[in-house]
VOTOR-88003 format. One record per atom (N, C-alpha, C, O): x, y, z; residue in one letter. Coordinates in pm, whole numbers, plus 32768, in hexadecimal, padded with zeros to 4 digits. Example, Ala and Ser with C-alpha at 12.3 -4.5 7.8 and 13.67 -1.06 7.14 Angstrom:
85277DC7830CA
84CE7E3E830CA
85287EB6830CA
85907EB4834EA
85057F1F82C4S
85577F9682CAS
850A80038313S
853D80728324S
//
This chain:
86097D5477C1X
85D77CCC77D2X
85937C9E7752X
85567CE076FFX
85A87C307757X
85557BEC76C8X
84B57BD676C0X
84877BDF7732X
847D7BC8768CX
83D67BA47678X
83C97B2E76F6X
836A7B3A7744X
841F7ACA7705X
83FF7A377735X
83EC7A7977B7X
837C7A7877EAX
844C7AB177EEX
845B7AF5788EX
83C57B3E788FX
83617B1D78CFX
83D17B877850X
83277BEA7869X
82C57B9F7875X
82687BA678C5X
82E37B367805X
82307ABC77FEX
82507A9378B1X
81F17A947900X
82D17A7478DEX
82B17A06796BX
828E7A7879CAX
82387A747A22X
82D77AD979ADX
82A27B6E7A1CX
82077B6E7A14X
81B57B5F7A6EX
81F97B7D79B6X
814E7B8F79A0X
80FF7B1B79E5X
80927B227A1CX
81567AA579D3X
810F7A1579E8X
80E07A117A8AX
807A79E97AC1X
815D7A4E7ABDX
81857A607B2FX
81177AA67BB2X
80E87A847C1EX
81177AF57B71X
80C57B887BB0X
80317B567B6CX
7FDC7B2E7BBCX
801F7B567B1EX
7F817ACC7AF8X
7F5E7A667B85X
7F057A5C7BD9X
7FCF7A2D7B69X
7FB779B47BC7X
7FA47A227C83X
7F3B7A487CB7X
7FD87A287C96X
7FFA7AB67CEAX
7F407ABA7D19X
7F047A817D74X
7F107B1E7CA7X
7EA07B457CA1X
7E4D7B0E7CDFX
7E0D7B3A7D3EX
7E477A6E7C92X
7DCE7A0C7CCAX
7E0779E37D33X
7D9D79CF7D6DX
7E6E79BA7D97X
7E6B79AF7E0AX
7E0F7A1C7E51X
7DAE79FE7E97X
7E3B7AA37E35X
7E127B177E96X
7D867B017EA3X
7D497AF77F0DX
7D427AF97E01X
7CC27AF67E0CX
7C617A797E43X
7BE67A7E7E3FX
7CA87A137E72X
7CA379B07EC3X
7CC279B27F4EX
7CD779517F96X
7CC17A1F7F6AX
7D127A577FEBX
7DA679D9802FX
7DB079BA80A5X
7DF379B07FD5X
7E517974801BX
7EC579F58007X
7F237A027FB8X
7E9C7A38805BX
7F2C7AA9803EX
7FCD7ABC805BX
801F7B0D8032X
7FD57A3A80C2X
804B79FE808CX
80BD79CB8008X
812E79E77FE1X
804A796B7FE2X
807279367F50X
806279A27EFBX
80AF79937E9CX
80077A327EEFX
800A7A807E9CX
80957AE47EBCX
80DA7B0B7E5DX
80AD7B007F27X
813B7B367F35X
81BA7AE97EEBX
82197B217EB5X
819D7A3F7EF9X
820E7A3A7EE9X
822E7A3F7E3BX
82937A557DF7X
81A87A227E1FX
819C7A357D58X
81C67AB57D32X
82167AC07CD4X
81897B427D86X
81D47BBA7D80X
82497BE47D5DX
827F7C237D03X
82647BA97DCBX
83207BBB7DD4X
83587B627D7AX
83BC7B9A7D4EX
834E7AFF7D4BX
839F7AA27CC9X
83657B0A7C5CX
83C47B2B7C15X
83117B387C3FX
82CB7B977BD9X
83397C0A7BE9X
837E7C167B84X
83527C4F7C3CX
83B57C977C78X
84177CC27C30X
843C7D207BE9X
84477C297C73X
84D87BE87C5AX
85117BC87BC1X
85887BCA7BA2X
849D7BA97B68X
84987BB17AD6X
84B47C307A80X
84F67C427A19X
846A7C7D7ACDX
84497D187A8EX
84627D7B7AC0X
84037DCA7ABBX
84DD7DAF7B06X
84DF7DFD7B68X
84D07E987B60X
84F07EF27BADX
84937E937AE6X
84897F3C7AA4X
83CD7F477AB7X
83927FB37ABCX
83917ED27ABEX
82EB7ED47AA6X
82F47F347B4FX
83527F437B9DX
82817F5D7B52X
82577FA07C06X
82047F357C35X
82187F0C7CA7X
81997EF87BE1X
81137EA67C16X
81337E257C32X
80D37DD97C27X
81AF7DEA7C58X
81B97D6C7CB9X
81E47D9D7D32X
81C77D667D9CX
822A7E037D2BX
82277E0C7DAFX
81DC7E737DF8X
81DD7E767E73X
81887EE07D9DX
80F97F007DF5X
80BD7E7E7E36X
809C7E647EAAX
80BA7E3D7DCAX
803D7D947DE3X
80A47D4C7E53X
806C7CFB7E9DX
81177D5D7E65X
815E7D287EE6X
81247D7A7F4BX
80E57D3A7F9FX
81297DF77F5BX
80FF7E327FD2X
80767E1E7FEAX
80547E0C805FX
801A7E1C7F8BX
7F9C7E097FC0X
7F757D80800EX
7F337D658072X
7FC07D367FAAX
7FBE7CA9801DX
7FE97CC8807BX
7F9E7CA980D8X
80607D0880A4X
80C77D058152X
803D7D5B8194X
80247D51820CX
7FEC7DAC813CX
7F8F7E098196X
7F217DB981ACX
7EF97DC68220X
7EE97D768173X
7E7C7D138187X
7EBE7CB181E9X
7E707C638220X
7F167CA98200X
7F637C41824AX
7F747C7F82F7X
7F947C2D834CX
7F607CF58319X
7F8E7D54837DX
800A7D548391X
803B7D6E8400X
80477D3A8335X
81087D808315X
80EF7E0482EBX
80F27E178272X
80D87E5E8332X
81007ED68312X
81607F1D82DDX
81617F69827CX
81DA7EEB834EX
82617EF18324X
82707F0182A2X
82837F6A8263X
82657E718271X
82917E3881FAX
826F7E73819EX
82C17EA4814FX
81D37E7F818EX
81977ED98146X
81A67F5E80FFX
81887F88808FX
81DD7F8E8164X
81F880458151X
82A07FFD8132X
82DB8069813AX
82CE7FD38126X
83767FA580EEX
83537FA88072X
837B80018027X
82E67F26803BX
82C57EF87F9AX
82887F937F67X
82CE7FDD7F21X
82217FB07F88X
81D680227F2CX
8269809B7F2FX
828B80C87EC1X
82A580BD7F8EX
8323814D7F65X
837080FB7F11X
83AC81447EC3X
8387808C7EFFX
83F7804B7E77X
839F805D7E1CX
83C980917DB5X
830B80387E23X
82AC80137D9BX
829480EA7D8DX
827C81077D18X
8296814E7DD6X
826F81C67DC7X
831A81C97D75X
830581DB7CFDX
835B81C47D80X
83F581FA7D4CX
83F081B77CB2X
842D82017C64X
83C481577C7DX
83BD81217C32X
836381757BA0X
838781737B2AX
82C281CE7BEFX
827781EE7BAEX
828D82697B60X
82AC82CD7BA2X
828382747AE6X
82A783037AAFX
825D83727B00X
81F383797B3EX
82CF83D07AE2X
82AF846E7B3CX
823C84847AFCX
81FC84CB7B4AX
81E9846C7A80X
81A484A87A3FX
80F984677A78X
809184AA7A79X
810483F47A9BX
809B83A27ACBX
807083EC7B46X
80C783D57B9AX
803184217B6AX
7FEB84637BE4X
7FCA83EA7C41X
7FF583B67CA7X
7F5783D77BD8X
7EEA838D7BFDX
7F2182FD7C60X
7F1482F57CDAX
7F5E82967C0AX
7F9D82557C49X
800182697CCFX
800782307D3CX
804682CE7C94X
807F830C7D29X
802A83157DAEX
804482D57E14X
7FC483687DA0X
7F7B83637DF2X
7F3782FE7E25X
7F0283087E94X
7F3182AB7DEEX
7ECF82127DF5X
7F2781D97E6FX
7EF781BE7EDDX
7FD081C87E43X
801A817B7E95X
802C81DB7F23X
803D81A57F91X
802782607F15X
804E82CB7F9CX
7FE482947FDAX
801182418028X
7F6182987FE0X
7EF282768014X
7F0881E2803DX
7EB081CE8090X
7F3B81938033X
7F4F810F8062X
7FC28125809EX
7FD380CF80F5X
802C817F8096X
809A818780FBX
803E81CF8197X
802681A28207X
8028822B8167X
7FC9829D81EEX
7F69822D823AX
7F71821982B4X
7F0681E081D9X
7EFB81828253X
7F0E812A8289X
7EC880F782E0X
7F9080FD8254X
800280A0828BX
801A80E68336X
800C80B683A7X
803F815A8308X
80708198838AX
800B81D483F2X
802081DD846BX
7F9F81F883B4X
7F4681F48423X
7F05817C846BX
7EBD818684CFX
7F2481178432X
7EF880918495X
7F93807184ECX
7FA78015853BX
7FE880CE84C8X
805B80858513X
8086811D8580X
80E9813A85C3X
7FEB816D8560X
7FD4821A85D9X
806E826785A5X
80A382B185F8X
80AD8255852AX
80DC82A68520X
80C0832284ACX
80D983228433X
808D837984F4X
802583FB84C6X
807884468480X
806B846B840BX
80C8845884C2X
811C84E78474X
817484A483DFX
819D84EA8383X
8180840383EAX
81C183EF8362X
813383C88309X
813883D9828FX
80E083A68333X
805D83B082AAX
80548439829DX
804F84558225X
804F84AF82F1X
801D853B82BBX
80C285568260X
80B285B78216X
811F85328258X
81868555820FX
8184851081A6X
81E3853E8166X
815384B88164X
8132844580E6X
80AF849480A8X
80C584B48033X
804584B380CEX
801184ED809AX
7FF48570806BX
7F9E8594801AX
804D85B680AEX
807A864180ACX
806786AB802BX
802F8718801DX
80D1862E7FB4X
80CC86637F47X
8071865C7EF9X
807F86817E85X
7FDF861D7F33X
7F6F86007EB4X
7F0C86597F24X
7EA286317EF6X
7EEA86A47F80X
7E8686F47F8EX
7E2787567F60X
7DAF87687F73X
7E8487917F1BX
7E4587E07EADX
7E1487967E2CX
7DC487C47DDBX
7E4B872A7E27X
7E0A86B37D9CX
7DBA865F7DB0X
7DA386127D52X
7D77864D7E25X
7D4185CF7E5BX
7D1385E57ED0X
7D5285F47F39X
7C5B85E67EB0X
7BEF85D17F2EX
7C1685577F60X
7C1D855E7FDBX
7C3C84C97F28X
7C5084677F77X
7CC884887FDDX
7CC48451804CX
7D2C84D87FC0X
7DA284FD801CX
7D7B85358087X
7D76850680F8X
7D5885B2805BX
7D0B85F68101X
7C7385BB812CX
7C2485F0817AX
7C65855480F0X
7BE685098156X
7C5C84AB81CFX
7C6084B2824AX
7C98846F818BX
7CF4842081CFX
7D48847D823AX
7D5C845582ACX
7D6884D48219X
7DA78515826CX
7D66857E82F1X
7D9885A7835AX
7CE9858D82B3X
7CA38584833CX
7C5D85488382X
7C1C857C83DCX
7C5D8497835AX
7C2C8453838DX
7CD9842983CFX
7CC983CF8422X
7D1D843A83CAX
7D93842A8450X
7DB5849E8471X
7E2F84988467X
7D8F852D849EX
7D70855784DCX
7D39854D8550X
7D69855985C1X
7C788524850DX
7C5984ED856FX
7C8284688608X
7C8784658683X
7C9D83F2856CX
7D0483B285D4X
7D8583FB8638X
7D9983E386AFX
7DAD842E8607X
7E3784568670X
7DCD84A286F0X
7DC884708761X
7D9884F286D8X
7D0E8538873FX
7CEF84D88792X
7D1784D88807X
7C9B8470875AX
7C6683FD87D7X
7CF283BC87F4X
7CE18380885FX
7D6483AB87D1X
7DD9834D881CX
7DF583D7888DX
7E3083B088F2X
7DDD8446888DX
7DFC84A688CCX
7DB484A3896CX
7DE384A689DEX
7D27849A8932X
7CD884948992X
7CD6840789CDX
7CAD84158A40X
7CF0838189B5X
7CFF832289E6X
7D5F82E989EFX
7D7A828A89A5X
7DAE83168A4FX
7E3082F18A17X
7E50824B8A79X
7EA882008A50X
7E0882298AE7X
7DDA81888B2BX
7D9E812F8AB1X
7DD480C18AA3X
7D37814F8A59X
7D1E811489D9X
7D7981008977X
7D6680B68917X
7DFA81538992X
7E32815C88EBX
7E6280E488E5X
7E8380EF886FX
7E8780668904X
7EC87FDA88EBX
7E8E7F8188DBX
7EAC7F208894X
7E107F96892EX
7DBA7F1E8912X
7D2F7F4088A3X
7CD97EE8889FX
7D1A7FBA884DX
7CFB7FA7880BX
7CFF7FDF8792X
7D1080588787X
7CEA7F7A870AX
7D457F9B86B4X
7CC57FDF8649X
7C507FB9864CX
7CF9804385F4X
7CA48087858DX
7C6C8042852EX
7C937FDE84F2X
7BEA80978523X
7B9E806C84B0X
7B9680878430X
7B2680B6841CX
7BE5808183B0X
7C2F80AD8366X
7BC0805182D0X
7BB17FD882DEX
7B858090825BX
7B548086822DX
7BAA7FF381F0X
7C207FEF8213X
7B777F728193X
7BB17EFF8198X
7BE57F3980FFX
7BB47F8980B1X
7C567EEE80FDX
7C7C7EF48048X
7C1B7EAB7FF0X
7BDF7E3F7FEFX
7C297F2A7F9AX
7BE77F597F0FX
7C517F077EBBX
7CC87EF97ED5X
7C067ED27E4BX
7C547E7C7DC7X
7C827EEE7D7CX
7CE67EE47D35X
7C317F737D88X
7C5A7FD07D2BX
7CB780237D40X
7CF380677CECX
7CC680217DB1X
7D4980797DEAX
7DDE80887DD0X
7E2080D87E12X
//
């Protein structure tokens, strides 16, 4: 791609930004994805897509954008890797599916207190859906709010 494409990608995912941080997370999805759509080798429009679909309670959607934006990230980046697994895992634990967040985070346990905090804090969850299982529909988890730094 040429310089011009990168400046509007960039412009893009900018503009992107200040929606989110305005909380219209609609309009920041949709700046995402044209950011995207510009640059399809960058990872961070469409992390910044999923975090909107997750701020949005698209779960779904969410854990779709961050595994395209995780496939994207070099093998060598941990860190980032982990950033996006942790937003897939609790994609899926607000949507009670336990056994695919403990499989997303799997590979960073041994690298990451934030991994096995998370992972036994759905533990716990799966425990109380166990024990309440008349509660489990009508009420929904309390899941720490997104972090800008994440």
């Amino acid at each position: 791609m040429d310089d011009t494409s990168l400046d509007t990608s960039d412009a893009a995912r900018l503009r992107g930004n200040d929606y989110f941080q305005r909380c219209n997370f609609h309009e920041a999805r949709k700046q995402y994805l044209i950011a995207a759509t510009l640059d399809r080798l960058d990872y961070r429009p469409t992390w910044n897509a999923s975090a909107a679909c997750y701020e949005l309670g698209q779960y779904e959607l969410s854990i779709v954008y961050a595994r395209k934006a995780y496939a994207l990230v070099s093998h060598d980046d941990k860190p980032t890797k982990l950033k996006i697994a942790l937003r897939i895992a609790r994609s899926y634990v607000y949507l009670k599916q336990y056994t695919k967040a403990h499989e997303v985070l799997e590979p960073f346990h041994g690298d990451s207190e934030v991994a096995k905090a998370l992972a036994t804090t759905i533990d716990g969850a799966q425990r109380m859906e166990r024990l309440r299982p008349a509660h489990r529909q009508t009420t929904p988890l309390s899941l720490p709010c997104y972090k800008q730094g994440l």
